[in-house]
C-alpha positions in Angstrom: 116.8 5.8 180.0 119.3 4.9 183.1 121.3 7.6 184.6 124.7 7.1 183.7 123.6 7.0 180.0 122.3 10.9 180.5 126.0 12.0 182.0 127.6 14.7 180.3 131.1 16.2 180.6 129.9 20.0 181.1 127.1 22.1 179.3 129.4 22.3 176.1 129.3 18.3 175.7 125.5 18.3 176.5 124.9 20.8 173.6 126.2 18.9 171.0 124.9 15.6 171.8 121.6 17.7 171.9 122.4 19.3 168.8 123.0 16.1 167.0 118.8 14.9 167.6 117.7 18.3 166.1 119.7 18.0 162.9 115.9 18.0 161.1 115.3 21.4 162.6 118.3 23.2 160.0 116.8 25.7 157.6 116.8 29.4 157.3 113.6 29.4 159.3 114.9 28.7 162.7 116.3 31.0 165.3 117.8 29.4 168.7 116.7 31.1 171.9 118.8 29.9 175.3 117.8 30.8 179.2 120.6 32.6 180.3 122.8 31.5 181.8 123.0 28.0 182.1 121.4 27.5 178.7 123.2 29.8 176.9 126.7 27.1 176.4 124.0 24.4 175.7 122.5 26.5 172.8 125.4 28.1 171.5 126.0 24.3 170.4 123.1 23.7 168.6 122.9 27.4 166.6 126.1 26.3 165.5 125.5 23.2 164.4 122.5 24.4 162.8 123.1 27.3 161.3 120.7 29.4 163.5 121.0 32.7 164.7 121.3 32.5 168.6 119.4 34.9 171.1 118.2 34.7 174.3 115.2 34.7 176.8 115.6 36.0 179.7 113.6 34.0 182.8 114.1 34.3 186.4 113.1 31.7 189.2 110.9 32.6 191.8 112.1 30.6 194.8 110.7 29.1 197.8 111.6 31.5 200.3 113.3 29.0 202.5 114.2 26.6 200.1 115.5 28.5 196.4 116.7 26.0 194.1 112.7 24.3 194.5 111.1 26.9 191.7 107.5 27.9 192.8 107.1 30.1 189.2 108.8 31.9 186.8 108.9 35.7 185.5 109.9 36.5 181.9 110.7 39.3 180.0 107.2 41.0 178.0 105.6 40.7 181.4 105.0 37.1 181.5 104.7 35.4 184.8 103.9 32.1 185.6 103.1 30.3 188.9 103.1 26.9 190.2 100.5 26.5 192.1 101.7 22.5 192.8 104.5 23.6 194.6 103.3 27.3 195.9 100.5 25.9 198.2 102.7 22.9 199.7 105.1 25.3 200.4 102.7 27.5 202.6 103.9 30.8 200.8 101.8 33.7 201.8 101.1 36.6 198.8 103.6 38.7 200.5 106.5 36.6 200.4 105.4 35.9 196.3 105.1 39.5 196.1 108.6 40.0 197.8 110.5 37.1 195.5 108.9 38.6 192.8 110.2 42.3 193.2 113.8 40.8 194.3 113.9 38.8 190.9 112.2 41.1 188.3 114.7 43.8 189.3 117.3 41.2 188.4 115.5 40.2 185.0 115.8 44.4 184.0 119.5 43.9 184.5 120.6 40.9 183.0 118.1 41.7 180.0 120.2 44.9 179.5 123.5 43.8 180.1 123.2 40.7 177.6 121.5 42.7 175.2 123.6 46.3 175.4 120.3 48.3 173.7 119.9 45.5 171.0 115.9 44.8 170.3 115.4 40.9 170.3 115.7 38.7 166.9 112.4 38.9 165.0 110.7 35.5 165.8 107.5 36.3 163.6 106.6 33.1 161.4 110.0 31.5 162.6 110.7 28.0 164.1 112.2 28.7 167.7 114.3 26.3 169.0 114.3 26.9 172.9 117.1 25.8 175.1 118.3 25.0 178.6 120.7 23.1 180.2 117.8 20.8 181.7 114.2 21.0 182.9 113.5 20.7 186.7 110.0 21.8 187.7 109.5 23.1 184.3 108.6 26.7 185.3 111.5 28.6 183.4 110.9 26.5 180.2 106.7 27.3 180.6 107.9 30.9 180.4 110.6 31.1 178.0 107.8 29.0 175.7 105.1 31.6 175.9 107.1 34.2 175.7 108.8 33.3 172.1 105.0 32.3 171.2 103.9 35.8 172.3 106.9 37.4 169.7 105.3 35.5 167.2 106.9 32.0 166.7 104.9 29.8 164.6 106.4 26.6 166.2 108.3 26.2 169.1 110.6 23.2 170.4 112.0 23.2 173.7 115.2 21.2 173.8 116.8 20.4 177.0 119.8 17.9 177.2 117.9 16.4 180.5 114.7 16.4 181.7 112.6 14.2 184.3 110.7 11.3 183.1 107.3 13.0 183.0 108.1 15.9 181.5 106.3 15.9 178.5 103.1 15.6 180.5 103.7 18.7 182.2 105.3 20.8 179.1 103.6 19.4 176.1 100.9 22.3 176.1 103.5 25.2 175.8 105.7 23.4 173.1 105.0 21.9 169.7 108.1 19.2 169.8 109.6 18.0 173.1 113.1 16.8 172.8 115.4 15.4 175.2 118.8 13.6 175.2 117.9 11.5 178.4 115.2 11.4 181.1 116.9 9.4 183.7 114.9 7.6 186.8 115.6 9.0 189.3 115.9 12.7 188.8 116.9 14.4 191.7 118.8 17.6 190.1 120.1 18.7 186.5 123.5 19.7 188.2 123.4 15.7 189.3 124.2 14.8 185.8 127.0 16.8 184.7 130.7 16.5 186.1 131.0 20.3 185.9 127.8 21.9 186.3 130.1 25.0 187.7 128.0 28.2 187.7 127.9 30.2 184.1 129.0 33.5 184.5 128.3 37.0 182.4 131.0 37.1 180.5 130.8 33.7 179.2 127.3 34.2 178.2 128.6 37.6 176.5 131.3 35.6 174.8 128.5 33.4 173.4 126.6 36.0 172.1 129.6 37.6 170.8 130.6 34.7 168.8 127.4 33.8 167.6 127.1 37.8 166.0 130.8 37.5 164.6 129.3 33.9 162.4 127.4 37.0 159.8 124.7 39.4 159.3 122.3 39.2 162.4 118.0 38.8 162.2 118.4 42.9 162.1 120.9 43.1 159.5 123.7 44.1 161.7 127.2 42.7 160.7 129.6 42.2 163.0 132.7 44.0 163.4 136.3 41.9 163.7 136.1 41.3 167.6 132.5 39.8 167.2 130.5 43.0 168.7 127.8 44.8 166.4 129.3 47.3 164.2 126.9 49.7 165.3 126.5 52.4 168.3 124.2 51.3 169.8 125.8 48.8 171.7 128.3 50.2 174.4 131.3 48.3 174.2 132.5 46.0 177.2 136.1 44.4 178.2 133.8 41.2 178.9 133.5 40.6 175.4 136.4 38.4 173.9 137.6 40.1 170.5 137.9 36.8 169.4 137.0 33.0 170.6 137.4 30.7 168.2 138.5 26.8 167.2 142.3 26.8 165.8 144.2 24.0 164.1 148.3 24.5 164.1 150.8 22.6 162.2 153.4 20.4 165.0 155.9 17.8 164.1 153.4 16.6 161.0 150.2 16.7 162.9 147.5 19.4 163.4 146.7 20.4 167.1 143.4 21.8 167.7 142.2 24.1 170.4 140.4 27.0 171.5 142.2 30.7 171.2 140.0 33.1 173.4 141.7 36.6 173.2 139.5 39.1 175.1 139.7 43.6 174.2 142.3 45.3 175.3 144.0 41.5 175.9 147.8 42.0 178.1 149.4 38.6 176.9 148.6 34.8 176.1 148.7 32.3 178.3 149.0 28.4 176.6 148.3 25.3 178.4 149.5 22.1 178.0 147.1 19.3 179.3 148.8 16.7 181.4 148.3 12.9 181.7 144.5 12.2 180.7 143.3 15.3 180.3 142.3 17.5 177.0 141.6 20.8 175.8 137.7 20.4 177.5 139.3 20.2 181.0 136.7 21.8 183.6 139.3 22.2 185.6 141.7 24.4 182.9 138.7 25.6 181.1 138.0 27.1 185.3 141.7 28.9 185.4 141.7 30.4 181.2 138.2 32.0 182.0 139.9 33.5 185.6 142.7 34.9 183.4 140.2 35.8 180.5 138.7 38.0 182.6 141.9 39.1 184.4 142.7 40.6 180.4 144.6 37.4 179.7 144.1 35.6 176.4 144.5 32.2 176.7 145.0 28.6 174.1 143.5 25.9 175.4 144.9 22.7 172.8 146.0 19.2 172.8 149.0 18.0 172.8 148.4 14.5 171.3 145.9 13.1 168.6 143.5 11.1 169.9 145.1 8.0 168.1 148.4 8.8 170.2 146.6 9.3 173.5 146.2 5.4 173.5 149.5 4.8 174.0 150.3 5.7 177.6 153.9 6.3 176.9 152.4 9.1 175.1 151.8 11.1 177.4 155.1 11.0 179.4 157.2 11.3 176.6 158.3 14.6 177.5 160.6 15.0 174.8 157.2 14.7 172.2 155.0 16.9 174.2 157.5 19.3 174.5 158.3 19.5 170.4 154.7 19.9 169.8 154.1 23.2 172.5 157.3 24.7 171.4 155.8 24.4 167.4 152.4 25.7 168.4 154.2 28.4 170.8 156.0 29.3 168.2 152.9 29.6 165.3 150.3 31.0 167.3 152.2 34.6 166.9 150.5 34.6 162.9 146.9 34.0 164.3 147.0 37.2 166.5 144.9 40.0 165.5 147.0 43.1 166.2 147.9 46.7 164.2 149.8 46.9 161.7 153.2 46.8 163.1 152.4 46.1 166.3 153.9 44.1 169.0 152.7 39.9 170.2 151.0 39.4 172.7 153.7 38.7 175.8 153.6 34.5 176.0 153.0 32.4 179.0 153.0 28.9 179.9 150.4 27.0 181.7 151.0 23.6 182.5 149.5 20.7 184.1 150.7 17.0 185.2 153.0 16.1 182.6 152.1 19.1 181.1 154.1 21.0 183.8 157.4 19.2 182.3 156.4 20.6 178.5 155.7 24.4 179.5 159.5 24.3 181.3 161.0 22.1 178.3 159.5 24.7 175.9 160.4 27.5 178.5 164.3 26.5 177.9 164.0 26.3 174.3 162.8 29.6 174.0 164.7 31.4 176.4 163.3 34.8 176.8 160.6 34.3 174.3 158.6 33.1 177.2 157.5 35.6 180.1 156.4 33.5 182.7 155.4 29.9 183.3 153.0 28.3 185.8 153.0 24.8 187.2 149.4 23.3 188.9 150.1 20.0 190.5 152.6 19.4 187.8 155.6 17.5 186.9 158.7 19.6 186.7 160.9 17.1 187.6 160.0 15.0 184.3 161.4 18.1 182.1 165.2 17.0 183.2 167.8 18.7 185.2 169.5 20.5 182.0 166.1 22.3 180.9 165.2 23.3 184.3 168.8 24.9 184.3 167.9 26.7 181.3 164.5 28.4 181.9 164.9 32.1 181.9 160.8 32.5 182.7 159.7 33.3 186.2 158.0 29.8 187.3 155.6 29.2 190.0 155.1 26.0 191.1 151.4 25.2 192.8 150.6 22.3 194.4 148.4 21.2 197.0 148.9 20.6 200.7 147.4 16.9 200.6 149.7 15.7 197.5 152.9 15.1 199.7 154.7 12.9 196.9 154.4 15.7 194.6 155.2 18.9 196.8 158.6 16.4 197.4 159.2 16.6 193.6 158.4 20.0 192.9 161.1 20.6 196.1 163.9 19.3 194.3 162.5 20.6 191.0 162.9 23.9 192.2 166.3 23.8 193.7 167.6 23.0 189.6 166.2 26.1 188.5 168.4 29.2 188.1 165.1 32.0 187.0 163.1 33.6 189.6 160.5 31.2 190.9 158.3 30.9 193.7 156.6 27.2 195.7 153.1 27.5 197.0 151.5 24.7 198.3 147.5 25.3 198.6 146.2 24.0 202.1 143.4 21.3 202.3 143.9 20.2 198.4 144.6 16.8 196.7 146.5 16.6 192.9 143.2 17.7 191.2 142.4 20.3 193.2 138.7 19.2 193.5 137.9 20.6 196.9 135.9 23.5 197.3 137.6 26.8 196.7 140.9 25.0 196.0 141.0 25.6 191.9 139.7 29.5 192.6 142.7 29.8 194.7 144.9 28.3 191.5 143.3 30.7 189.3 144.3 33.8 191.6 147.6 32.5 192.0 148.4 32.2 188.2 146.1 35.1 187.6 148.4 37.6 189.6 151.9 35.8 188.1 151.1 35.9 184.7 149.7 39.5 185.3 153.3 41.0 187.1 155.8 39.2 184.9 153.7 39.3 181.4 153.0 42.8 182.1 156.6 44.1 182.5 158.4 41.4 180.1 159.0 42.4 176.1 157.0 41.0 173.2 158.1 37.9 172.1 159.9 38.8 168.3 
């Protein structure tokens, strides 16, 4: 298989195109066991899809000294350790550089394994089918671990599934696994992260968000049932802010269409952010997904949708019918209230706007229509100007405008944007980056920025009616 057939958007894309070869695998049998982290998006994916309860494995690399990403061996929870003796003796490693790597990484095993699992024993894999799962095989070390590890539990067949692997990898993994299934094995193969457009490191709390999610589906292998925010009613487990009390698809009604997204509320959550897409762009946007996770963990909730079907994306004037995109994240603003879990009683979650591109000239079109229903809104290399004089007049909602240093057409725009509006705002223009904010550190420095808006002006503004 070439290359550019093996490309994937980001780990979520790679797990259901994986998902959809193991489609023969569905049955009450089979449990689905990721390598955190990287695998744990990837096989979130395919337990859905099959049914499967989801768990994980938890495998450190042992690095070259000089050269970490080139795997010389693997340590794995149960005591198992592998080493690869192809790439240790090359590498000139002496015993006491193994032993120090070793030390370093097992001490780092010990504290993911407890903070993934809070005190939880792992699913029973006795007599099961185990699916295990990465987000692509390299040297194969972590995957030659993970496998013996779920054969020493007790699995009576295991499949490792990978969404990319190198060409001869069945030669070098088919002892540890009974089926071998890949999406691609592309010639060359360099690096997994080579084939993914986001391939953006996976953090704790998305791999707790995972888990979480996975518990809220049912009953667990142990009989646990989750309680309403997704985390095992027992107590056992301590609780965490990490864990979203709810992450979950969402379709809402908007001028006779249904707009799906993805309403992520984390415990203890301060307001809700929405985001409207701009000009090619959807709901799967690394670059959005990168911000909602910043303010996720910031105590944000965020609703990452999309504004058009995919029938009307087609049509390019579409997307810069303000007017249209506007309608639609005003009705979704304005249903989304219903679908938040809260007491009895209790106030809404505090609303802010997110937009992007086009989507910039939506969030301050809706912003006007809904006066003070809207706390704050935040613009990232956006479009005010396309929202018309009249609405920027009429947006109560702090605004901050972000746009970077190297997109000198649109900081002119934003300029004269800005001078229309009569509600607190602020300009920042973020050195060194172009309109997508692609260059290293630029998007963190986006998500700080909206991070710390949304966080004064939600915090001290009232709940929406």
């Amino acid at each position: 298989m070439h290359a550019t057939a093996t490309h994937f958007t980001d780990r979520t894309e790679a797990g259901r195109r994986l998902a959809a070869l193991l489609g023969h695998l569905r049955g009450p049998g089979t449990v689905v066991v990721a390598l955190p982290r990287g695998g744990v998006p990837v096989a979130a994916e395919v337990a859905a899809a099959l049914g499967a309860p989801l768990d994980i494995c938890v495998i450190r690399k042992l690095g070259v000294p000089y050269q970490p990403e080139l795997g010389m061996g693997a340590i794995g929870e149960d005591g198992v350790r592998v080493i690869n003796e192809h790439v240790l003796r090359p590498a000139g490693v002496t015993p006491e550089q193994l032993a120090a790597v070793e030390a370093r990484e097992r001490t780092e095993l010990e504290r993911r394994a407890h903070r993934y699992r809070g005190g939880r024993p792992p699913v029973d894999l006795h007599g099961r089918t185990v699916v295990v799962v990465d987000d692509g095989i390299a040297t194969g070390s972590t995957a030659r671990a993970a496998c013996l590890i779920v054969r020493a539990r007790g699995a009576a067949r295991v499949v490792l599934a990978v969404p990319v692997a190198p060409p001869d990898w069945t030669q070098r993994l088919s002892g540890v696994a009974d089926e071998l299934v890949s999406v691609g094995t592309p010639s060359p193969f360099f690096a997994i992260g080579e084939f993914y457009a986001d391939f953006s490191q996976t953090e704790d709390t998305e791999v707790l968000r995972h888990l979480a999610a996975a518990r809220a589906a049912g009953p667990d292998e142990h009989g646990t049932t989750a309680g309403p925010d997704g985390v095992p009613a027992s107590d056992d487990v301590p609780a965490s802010d990490d864990v979203p009390a709810s992450d979950r698809e969402l379709t809402l009604p908007a001028t006779g269409v249904g707009l799906t997204g993805r309403l992520t509320v984390p415990a203890g959550a301060r307001g809700i952010v929405v985001f409207a897409h701009g000009s090619g762009s959807s709901r799967h946007s690394p670059r959005n997904r990168h911000v909602a996770e910043g303010l996720n963990r910031a105590g944000l909730a965020t609703f990452l949708f999309d504004l058009l079907t995919e029938d009307e994306e087609e049509d390019r004037r579409n997307v810069f019918d303000v007017d249209l995109l506007g309608a639609r994240l005003t009705d979704v603003a304005r249903a989304l209230p219903a679908e938040q879990a809260r007491p009895a009683g209790g106030p809404f979650l505090p609303l802010g706007l997110f937009g992007a591109s086009t989507g910039a000239a939506a969030a301050l079109w809706t912003a006007a229509r809904l006066g003070d229903g809207v706390g704050a809104v935040v613009s990232r290399g956006g479009r005010p100007d396309l929202a018309g004089a009249d609405a920027l007049g009429a947006v109560l909602a702090p605004t901050l405008l972000i746009v970077g240093g190297r997109d000198g057409a649109v900081i002119d725009l934003n300029r004269r944007a800005r001078e229309r509006l009569r509600c607190e705002s602020e300009l920042v223009v973020v050195p060194h980056a172009g309109h997508l904010f692609e260059e290293p550190g630029t998007l963190d420095r986006v998500t700080e920025l909206a991070r710390d808006w949304f966080g004064a002006h939600l915090a001290r503004c009232a709940p929406p009616a």
